[in-house]
Structure formats: structure tokens, C-alpha cells
MARGU-458994 format. One record per residue (C-alpha): residue number from 0; residue in three letters; y, x, z. Coordinates in Angstrom, 1 decimal, m for minus. Layout:
REM MARGU-458994
@num=NUM	residu=ALA	v=Y	u=X	w=Z .
...
This chain:
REM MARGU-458994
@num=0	residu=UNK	v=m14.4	u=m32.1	w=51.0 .
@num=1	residu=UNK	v=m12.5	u=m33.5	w=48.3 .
@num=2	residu=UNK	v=m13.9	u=m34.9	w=45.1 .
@num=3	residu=UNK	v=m12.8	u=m37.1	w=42.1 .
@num=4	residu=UNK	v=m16.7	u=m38.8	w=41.9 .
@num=5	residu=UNK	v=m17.2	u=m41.8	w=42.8 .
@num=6	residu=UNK	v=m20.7	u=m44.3	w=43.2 .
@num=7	residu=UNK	v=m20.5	u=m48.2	w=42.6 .
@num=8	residu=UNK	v=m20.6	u=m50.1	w=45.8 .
@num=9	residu=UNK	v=m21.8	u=m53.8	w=44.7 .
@num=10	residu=UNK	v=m19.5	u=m56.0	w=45.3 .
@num=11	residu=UNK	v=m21.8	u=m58.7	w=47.1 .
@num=12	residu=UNK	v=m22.3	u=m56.1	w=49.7 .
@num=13	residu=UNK	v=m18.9	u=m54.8	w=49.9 .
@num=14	residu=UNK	v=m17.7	u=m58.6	w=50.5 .
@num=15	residu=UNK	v=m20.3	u=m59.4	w=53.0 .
@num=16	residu=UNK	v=m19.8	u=m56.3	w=54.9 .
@num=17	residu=UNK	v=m16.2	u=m55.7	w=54.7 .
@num=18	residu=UNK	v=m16.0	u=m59.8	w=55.9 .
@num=19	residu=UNK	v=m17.0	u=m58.5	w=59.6 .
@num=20	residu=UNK	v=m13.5	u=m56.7	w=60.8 .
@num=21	residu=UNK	v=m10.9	u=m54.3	w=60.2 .
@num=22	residu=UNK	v=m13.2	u=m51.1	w=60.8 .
@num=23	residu=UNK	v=m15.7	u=m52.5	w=58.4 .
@num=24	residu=UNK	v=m13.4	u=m53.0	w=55.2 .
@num=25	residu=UNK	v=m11.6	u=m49.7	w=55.8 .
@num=26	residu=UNK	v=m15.2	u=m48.1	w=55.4 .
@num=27	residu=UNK	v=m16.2	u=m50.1	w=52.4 .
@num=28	residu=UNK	v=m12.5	u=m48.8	w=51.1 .
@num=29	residu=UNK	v=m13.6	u=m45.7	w=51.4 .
@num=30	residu=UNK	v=m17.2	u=m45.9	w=50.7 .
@num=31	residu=UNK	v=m17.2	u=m44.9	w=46.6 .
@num=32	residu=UNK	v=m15.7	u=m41.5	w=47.4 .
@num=33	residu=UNK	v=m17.9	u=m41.0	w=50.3 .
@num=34	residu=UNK	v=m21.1	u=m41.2	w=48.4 .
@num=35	residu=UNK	v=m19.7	u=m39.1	w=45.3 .
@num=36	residu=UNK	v=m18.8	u=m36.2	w=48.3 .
@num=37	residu=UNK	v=m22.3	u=m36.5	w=49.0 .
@num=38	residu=UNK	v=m23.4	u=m36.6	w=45.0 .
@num=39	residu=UNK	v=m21.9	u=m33.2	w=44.9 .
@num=40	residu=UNK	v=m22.7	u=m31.9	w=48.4 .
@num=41	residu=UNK	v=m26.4	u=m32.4	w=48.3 .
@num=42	residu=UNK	v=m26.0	u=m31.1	w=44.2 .
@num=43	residu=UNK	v=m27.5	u=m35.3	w=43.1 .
@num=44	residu=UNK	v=m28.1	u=m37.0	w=40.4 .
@num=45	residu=UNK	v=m27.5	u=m41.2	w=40.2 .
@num=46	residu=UNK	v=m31.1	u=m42.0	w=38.7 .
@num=47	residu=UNK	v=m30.6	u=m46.4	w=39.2 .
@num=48	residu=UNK	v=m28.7	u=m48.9	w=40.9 .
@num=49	residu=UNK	v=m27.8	u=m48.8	w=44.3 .
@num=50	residu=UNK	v=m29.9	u=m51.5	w=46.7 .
@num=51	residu=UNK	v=m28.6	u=m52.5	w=49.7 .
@num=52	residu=UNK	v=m29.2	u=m54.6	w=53.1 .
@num=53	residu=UNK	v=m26.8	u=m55.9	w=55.3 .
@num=54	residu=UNK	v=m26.0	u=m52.6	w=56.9 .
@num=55	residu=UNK	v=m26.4	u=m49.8	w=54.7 .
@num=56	residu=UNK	v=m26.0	u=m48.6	w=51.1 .
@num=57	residu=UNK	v=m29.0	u=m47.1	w=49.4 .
@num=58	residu=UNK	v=m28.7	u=m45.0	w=46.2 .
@num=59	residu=UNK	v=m31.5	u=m43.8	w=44.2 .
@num=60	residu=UNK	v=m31.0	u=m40.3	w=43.2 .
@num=61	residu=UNK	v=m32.5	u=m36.8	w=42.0 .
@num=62	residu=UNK	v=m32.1	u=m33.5	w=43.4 .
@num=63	residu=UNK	v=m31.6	u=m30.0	w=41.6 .
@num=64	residu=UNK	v=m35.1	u=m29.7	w=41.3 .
@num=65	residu=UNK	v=m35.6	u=m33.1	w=39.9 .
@num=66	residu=UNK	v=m37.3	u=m34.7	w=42.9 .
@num=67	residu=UNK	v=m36.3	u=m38.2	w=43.6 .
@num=68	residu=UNK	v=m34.6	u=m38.9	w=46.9 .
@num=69	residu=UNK	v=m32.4	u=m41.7	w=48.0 .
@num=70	residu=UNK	v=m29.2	u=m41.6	w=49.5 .
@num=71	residu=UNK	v=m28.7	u=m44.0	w=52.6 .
@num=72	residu=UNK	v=m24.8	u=m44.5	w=53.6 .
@num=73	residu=UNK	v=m24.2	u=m46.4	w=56.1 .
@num=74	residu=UNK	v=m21.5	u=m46.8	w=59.0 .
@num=75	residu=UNK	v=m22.2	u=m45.1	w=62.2 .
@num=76	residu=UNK	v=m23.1	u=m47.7	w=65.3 .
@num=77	residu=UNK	v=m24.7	u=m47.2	w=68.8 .
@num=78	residu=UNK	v=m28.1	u=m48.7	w=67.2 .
@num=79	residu=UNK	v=m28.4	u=m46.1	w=64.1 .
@num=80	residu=UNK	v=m26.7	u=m43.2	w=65.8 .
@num=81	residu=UNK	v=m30.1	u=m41.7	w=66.8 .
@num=82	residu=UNK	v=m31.5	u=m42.2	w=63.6 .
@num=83	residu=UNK	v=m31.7	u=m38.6	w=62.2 .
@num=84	residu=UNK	v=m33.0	u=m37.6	w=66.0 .
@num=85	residu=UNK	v=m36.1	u=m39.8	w=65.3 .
@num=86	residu=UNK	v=m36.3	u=m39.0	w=62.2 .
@num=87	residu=UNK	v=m37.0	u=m35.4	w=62.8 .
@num=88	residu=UNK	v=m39.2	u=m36.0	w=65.6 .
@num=89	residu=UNK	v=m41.8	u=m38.1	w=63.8 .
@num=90	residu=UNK	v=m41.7	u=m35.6	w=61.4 .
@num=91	residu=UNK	v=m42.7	u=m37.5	w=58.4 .
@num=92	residu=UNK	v=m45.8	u=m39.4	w=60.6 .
@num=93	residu=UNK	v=m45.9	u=m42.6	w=59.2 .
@num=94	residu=UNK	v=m42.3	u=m42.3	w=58.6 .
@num=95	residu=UNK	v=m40.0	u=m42.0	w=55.9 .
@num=96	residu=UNK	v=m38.9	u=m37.8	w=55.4 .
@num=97	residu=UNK	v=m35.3	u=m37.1	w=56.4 .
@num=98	residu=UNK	v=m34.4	u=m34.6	w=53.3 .
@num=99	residu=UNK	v=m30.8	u=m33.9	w=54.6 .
@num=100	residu=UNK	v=m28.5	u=m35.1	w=56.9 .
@num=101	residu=UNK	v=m24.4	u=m35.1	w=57.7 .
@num=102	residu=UNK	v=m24.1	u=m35.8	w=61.8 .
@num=103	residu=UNK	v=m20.6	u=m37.4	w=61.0 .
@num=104	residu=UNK	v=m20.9	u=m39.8	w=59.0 .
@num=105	residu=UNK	v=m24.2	u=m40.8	w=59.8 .
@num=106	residu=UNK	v=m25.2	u=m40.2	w=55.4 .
@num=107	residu=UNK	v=m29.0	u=m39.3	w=54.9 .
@num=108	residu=UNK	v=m30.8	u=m38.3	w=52.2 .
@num=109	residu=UNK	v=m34.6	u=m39.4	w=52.4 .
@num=110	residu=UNK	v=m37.8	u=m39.2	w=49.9 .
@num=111	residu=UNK	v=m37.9	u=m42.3	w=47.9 .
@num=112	residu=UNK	v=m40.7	u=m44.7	w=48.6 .
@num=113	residu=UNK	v=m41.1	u=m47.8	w=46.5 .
@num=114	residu=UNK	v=m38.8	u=m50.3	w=47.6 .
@num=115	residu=UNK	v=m39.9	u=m52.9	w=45.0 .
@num=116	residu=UNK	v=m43.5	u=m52.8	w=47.3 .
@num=117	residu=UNK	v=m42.5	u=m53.8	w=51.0 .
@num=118	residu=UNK	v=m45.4	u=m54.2	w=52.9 .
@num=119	residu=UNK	v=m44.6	u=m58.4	w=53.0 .
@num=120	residu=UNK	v=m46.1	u=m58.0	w=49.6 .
@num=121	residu=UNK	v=m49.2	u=m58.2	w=51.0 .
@num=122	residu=UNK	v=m51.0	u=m61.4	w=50.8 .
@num=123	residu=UNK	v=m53.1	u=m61.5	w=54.1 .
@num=124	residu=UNK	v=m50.7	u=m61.8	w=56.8 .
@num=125	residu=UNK	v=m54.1	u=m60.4	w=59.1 .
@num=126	residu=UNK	v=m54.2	u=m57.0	w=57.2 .
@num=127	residu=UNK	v=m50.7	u=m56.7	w=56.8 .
@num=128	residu=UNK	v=m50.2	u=m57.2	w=60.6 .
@num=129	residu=UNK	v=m52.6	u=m54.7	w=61.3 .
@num=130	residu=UNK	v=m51.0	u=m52.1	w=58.8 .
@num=131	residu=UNK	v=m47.8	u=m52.3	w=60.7 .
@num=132	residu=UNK	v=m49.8	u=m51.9	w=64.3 .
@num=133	residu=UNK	v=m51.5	u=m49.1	w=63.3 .
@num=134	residu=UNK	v=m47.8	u=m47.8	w=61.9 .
@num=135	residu=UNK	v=m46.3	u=m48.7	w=65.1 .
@num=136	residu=UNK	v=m48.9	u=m47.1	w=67.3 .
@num=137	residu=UNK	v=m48.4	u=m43.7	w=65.6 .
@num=138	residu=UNK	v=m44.5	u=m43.7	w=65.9 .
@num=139	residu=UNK	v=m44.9	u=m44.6	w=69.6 .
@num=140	residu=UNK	v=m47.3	u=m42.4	w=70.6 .
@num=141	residu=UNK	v=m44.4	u=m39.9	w=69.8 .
@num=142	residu=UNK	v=m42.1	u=m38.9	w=72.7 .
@num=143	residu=UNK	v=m38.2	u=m39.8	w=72.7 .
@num=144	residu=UNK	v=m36.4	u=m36.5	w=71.9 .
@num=145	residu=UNK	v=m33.2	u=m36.1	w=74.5 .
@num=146	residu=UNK	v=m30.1	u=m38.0	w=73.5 .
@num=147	residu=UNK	v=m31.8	u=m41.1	w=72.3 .
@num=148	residu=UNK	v=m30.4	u=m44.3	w=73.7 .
@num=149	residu=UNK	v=m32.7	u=m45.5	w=76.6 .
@num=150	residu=UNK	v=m34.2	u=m48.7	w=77.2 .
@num=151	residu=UNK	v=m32.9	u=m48.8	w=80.7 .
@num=152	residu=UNK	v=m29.5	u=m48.8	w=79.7 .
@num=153	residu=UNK	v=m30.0	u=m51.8	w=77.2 .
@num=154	residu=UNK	v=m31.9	u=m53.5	w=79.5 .
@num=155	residu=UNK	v=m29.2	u=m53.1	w=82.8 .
@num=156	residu=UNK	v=m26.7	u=m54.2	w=80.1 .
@num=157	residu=UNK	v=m28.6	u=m57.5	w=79.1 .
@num=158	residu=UNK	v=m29.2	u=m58.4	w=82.7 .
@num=159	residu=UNK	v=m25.1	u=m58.2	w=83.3 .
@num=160	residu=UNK	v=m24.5	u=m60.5	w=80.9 .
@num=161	residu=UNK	v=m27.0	u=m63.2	w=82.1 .
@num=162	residu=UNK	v=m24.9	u=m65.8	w=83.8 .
@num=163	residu=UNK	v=m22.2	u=m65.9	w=81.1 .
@num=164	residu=UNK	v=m25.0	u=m66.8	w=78.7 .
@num=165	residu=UNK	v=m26.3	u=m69.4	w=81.1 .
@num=166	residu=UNK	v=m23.2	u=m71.0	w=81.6 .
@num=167	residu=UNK	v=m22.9	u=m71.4	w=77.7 .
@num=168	residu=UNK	v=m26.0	u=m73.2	w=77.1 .
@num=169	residu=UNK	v=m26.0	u=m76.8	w=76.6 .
@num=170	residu=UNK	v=m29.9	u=m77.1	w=77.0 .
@num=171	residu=UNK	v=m31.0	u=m77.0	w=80.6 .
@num=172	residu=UNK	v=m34.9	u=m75.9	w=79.3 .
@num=173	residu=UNK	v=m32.7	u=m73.1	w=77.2 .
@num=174	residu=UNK	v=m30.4	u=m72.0	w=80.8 .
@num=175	residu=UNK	v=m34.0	u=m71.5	w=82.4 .
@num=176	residu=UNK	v=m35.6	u=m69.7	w=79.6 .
@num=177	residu=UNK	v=m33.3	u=m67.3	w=79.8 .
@num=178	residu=UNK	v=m33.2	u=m66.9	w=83.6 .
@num=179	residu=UNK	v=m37.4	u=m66.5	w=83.2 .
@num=180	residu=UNK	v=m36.7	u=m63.8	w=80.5 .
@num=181	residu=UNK	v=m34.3	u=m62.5	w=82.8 .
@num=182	residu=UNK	v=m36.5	u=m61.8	w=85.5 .
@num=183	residu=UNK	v=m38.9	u=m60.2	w=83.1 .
@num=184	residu=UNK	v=m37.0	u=m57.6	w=82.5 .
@num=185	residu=UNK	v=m35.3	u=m57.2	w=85.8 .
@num=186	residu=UNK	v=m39.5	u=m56.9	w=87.0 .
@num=187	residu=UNK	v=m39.7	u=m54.4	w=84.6 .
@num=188	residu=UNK	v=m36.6	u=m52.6	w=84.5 .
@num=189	residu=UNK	v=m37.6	u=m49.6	w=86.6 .
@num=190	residu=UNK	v=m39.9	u=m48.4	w=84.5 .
@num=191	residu=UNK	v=m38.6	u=m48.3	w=80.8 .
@num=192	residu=UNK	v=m40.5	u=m45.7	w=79.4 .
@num=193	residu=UNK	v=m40.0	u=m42.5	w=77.4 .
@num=194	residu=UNK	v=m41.7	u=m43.6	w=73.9 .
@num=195	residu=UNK	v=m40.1	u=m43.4	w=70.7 .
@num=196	residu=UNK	v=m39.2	u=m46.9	w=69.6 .
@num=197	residu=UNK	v=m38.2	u=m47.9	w=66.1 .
@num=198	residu=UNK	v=m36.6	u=m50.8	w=67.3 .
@num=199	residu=UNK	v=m37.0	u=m53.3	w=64.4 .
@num=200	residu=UNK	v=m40.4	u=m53.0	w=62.8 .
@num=201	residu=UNK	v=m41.3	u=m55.7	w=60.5 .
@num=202	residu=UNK	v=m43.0	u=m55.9	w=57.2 .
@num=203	residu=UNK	v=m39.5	u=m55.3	w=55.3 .
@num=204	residu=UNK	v=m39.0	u=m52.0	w=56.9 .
@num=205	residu=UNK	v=m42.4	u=m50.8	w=55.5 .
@num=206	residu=UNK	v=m42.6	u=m49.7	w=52.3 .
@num=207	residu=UNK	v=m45.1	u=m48.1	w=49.8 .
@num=208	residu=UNK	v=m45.3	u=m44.5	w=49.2 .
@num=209	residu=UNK	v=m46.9	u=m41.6	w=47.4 .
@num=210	residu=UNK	v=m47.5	u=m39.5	w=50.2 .
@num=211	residu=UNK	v=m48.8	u=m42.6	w=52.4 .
@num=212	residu=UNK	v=m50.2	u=m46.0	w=51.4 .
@num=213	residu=UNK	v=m47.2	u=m47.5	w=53.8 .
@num=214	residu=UNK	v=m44.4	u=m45.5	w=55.3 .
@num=215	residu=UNK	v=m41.7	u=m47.2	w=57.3 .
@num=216	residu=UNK	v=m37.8	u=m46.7	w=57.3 .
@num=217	residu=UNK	v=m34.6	u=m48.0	w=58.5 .
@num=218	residu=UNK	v=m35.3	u=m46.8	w=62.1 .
@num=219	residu=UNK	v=m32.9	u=m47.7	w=65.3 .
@num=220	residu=UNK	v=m34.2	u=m45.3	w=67.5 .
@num=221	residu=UNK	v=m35.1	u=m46.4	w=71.3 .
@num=222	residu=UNK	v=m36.6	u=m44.3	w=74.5 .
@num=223	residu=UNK	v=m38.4	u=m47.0	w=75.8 .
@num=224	residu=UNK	v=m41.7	u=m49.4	w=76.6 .
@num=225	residu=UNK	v=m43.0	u=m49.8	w=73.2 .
@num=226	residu=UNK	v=m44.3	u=m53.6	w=74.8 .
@num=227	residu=UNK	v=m40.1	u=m53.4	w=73.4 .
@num=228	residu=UNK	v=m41.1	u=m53.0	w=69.8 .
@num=229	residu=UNK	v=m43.3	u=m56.3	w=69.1 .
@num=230	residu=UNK	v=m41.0	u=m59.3	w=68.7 .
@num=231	residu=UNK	v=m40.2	u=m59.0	w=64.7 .
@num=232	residu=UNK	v=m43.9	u=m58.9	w=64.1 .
@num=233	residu=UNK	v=m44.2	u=m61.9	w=65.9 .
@num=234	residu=UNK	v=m41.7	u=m63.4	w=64.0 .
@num=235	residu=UNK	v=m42.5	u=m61.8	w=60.5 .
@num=236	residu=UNK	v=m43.1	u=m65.0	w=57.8 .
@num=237	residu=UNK	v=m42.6	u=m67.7	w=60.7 .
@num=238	residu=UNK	v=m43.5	u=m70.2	w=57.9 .
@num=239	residu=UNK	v=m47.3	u=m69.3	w=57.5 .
@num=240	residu=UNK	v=m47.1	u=m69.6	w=62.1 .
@num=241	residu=UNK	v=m45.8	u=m72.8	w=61.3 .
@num=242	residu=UNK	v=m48.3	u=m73.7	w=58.8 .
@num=243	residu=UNK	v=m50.8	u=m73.3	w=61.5 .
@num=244	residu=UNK	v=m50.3	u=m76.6	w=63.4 .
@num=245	residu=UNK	v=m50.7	u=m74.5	w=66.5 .
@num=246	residu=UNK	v=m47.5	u=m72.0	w=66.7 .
@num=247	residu=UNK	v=m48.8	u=m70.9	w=70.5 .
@num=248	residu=UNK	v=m51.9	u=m70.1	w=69.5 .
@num=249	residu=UNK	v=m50.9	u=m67.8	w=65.8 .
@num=250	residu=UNK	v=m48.1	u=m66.3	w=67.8 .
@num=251	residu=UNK	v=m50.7	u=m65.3	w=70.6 .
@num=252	residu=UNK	v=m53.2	u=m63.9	w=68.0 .
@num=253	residu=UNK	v=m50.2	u=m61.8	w=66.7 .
@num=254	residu=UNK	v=m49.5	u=m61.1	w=69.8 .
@num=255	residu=UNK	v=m53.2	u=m59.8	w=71.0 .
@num=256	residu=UNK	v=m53.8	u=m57.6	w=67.7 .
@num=257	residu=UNK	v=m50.4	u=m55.5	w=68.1 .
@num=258	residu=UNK	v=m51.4	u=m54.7	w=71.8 .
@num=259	residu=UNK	v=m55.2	u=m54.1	w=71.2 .
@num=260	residu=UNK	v=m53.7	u=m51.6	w=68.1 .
@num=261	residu=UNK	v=m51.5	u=m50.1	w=70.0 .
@num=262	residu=UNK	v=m52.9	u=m49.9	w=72.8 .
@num=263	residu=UNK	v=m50.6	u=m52.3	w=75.4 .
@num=264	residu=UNK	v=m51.2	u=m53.5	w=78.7 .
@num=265	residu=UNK	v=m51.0	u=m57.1	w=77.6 .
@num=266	residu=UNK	v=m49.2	u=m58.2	w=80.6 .
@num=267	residu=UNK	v=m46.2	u=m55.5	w=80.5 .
@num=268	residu=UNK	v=m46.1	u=m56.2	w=77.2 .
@num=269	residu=UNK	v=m45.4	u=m60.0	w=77.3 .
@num=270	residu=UNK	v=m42.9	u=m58.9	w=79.6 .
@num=271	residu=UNK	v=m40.9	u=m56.8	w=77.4 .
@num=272	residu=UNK	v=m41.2	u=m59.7	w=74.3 .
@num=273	residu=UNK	v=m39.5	u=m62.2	w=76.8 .
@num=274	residu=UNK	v=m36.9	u=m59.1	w=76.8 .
@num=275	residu=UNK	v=m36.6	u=m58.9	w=73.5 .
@num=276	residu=UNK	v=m35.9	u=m63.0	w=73.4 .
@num=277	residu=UNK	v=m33.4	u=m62.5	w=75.8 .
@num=278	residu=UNK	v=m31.6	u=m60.0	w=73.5 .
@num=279	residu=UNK	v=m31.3	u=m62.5	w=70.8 .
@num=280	residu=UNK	v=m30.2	u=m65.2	w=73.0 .
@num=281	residu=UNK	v=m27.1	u=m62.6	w=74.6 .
@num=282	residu=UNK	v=m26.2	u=m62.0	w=70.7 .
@num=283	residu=UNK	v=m26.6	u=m65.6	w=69.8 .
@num=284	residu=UNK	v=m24.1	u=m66.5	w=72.8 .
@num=285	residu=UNK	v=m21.7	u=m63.9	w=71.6 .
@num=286	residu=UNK	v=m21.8	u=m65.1	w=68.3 .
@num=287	residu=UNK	v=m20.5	u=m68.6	w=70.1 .
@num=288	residu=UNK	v=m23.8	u=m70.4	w=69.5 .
@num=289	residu=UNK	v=m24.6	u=m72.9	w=72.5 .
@num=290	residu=UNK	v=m28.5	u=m73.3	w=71.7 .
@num=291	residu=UNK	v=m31.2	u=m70.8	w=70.8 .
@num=292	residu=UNK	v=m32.7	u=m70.2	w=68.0 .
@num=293	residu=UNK	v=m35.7	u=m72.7	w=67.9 .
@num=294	residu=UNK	v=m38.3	u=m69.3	w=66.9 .
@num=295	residu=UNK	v=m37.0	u=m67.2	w=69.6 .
@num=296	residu=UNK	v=m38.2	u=m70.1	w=71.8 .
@num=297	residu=UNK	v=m41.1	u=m71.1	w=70.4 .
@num=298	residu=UNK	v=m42.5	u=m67.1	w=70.8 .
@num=299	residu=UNK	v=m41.3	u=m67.2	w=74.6 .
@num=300	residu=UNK	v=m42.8	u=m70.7	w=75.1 .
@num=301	residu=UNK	v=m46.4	u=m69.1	w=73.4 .
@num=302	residu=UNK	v=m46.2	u=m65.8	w=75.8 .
@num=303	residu=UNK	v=m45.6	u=m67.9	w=79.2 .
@num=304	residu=UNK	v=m48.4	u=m70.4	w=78.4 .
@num=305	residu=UNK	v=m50.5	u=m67.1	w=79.4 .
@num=306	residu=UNK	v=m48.3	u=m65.1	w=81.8 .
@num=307	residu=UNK	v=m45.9	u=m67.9	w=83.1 .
């Protein structure tokens, strides 16, 4: 398709996006025409500014019909390629509505929620936490639709890349954390599961709507444990766990309403976080870090004072 419109692509994300590689700025080159392709494919309206994170760009738009949507461009990656998949099988449940979708470039149009109301808005950390369980136990209980990445894959693919993360570690306590974590997932391993993860559910990626008091969006769909999907709740506004005195025990309570919500064998479930701290720790070591990141630790350190 060939068009002469063009959207604004701000330029604070263009230059923290196109700052990660060749690929990336050749995409942000190219990103003003893609989303006025779209504009005129989909037959939208620009109705605001276009909002973005680090990944994606997020237009506010109307239909024909004069129903707000958004449209969400973003580049396609292993971790968002399922996206539209998930999407369609939760069906609106809790989720955000896929509107439309273009399998290529990975563009979506989705109904509009209100972005300026995430559910971190909400004052009581203990309500809000439970909002997102109760969210998070309705996407799960959804079965992973064929062609989903699995959690067996990312899981066989962590454990390969154990010993070069061990070797980079200065910390000795940090080199055996992540052999425990390790083991974790190499105990669990076998039996990865077949529920439909979101991936990274926290209280940013929940926002108000009309249709539901709290929807949630921005999903990187997983076929997997959902014991997978609790470490950014732990981690959601670390300062009021801090506040606490007694990080263990907060992280712990977070820990033991997510599973009683959703439903968790607790065990299992502790194994899979220390999973999910071992994923951070592979990417930190990639990035060239040689210590963890102090929170990552301090969950793992809470979940082996009961299943160490």
C-alpha cells in the first residue's frame, strides 16, 4: 500500500528506540508512513496525541462509525508475535478487544480504555493486588491456542545459558542464587503447562475501561505454568515493600494472595518465581552487568525462606 499520510512519531521515543540497533532505527524511519497506511487502511481518524512506552507506539483514533479505538504499532519480536493469537482467544475476557489486526507488521487496532487511569492509581496496594489476581486468574484459566511460544522452550533456553551467567558474577551468594533458581526450573521443566500467560502483568498494563472496571493490555503471550506470570506483581511499587521494614514478609503476603486468587499450588509456584528471577538475571548478564539487581534478590531470598 502506498500513501502520502503520515502520523507524528515523538521524538523522545523515536530516539530512545531507534538508540537500540540498526533494525530499530530503520523501523522508526519508516514508522510515520506505516501508521498513515494504517490511518487509511482501517478508514481512521487521529483524535489526540500518540502515547507511547518503550516498545510500542499508541495512537488514539476514531473509526468510520465514530467509535474510538487506538492504534498500537509496534515492531514485531519473539515476545509480542503471539499477541493477536491471545488476543482472540481471551476474547475480550478481562482483556483489552483486538478490533483489527495486520499479521505482518504486527499493527493492531484495539478499543480504547483510559490510559490516564492505570490500575497503579489505586491507593491500596491490597485491593489493587487483588484486582490484578482476580485479572490474572481469568486470562489463565484460558487455554494456550496452537502456535503460542511455550514455556518449555524458554525455560530449556534459560537453563543453557546457566554457567556463562555464573561465571560472570562477581558475588559468590549471586553465582549460587542463580544455580538454586536454576534447579527450580530444571525440577520443573517437564511439566510447563498449557495456560495462557500474559507474560508481564503488573498494575501499568491494567487499565480502566467502560466495558470493565479494569481491562488489561500489552500482552506477550506464553503457553505455560501461570506460577510463570507472578514476579511483576511481586515487584509492582517495591518502595511501599520497602517501606515495610520486613521485605520477606510483604513480598510473601503478595506472594500468598496471587496463589490463593488464582488458585496456585504454592510450592510449584515459588518454583516458577525463582524462574522468572533467573530470567532477569540471564538478561542482566547479557546486558554486561556483573551483579543482580538488588529486588530480583531480595524476592528470591523471601520465596526460599519458605521453600529453600
Amino acid at each position: 500500500m502506498t500513501t502520502s499520510r503520515h502520523i507524528d512519531v515523538p521524538d523522545a521515543f523515536a530516539a530512545s528506540y531507534g538508540a537500540h540497533g540498526a533494525e530499530e532505527r530503520a523501523w522508526i524511519a519508516g514508522l510515520p508512513r506505516l501508521g498513515g497506511e494504517f490511518l487509511e487502511r482501517w478508514g481512521l481518524r487521529p483524535d489526540g496525541p500518540a502515547a507511547h512506552g518503550m516498545a510500542s507506539l499508541v495512537l488514539p483514533v476514531l473509526r468510520a462509525d465514530g467509535t474510538p479505538a487506538v492504534l498500537k504499532l509496534q515492531r514485531l519480536r519473539e515476545e509480542t508475535a503471539g499477541a493477536a493469537a491471545g488476543l482472540r482467544a481471551w476474547n475480550g475476557d478481562g482483556v483489552v478487544r483486538l478490533l483489527d489486526h495486520d499479521g505482518p507488521s504486527g499493527t493492531q487496532l484495539l478499543e480504547r480504555l483510559d490510559a490516564a487511569r492505570p490500575l497503579s492509581s489505586v491507593a491500596d496496594d491490597v485491593a489493587a493486588l487483588r484486582i490484578l489476581a482476580e485479572l490474572l486468574a481469568r486470562l489463565t484459566a484460558v487455554p494456550a491456542p496452537e502456535g503460542v511460544r511455550g514455556l518449555a522452550g524458554v525455560a530449556a533456553a534459560m537453563l543453557d545459558k546457566v554457567p556463562r551467567a555464573v561465571h560472570a558474577l562477581r558475588d559468590p551468594g549471586e553465582r549460587r542464587l542463580v544455580r538454586v533458581c536454576a534447579s527450580a526450573v530444571a525440577e520443573l521443566a517437564g511439566e510447563p503447562g498449557d495456560r495462557l500467560l500474559h507474560w508481564d502483568l503488573h498494575y501499568d498494563n491494567v487499565l480502566a475501561g467502560e466495558r470493565e472496571p479494569w481491562l488489561v493490555i500489552d500482552p506477550e503471550p506464553l503457553a505455560g505454568d501461570p506460577g510463570f506470570e507472578l514476579l511483576p506483581a511481586l515487584d509492582n511499587r517495591w518502595d511501599e515493600v520497602a517501606a515495610t521494614g520486613d521485605v520477606a514478609r510483604a513480598v510473601l503476603r503478595r506472594f500468598d494472595l496471587l496463589t490463593e486468587v488464582v488458585g496456585l499450588d504454592r510450592k510449584r509456584a515459588a518454583g516458577w518465581t525463582l524462574g522468572r528471577v533467573l530470567q532477569n538475571a540471564l538478561w542482566d548478564v547479557e546486558d554486561g552487568k556483573t551483579g543482580l539487581d538488588p529486588v530480583q534478590v531480595a524476592i528470591a531470598a523471601a520465596v526460599l525462606t519458605r521453600w529453600g
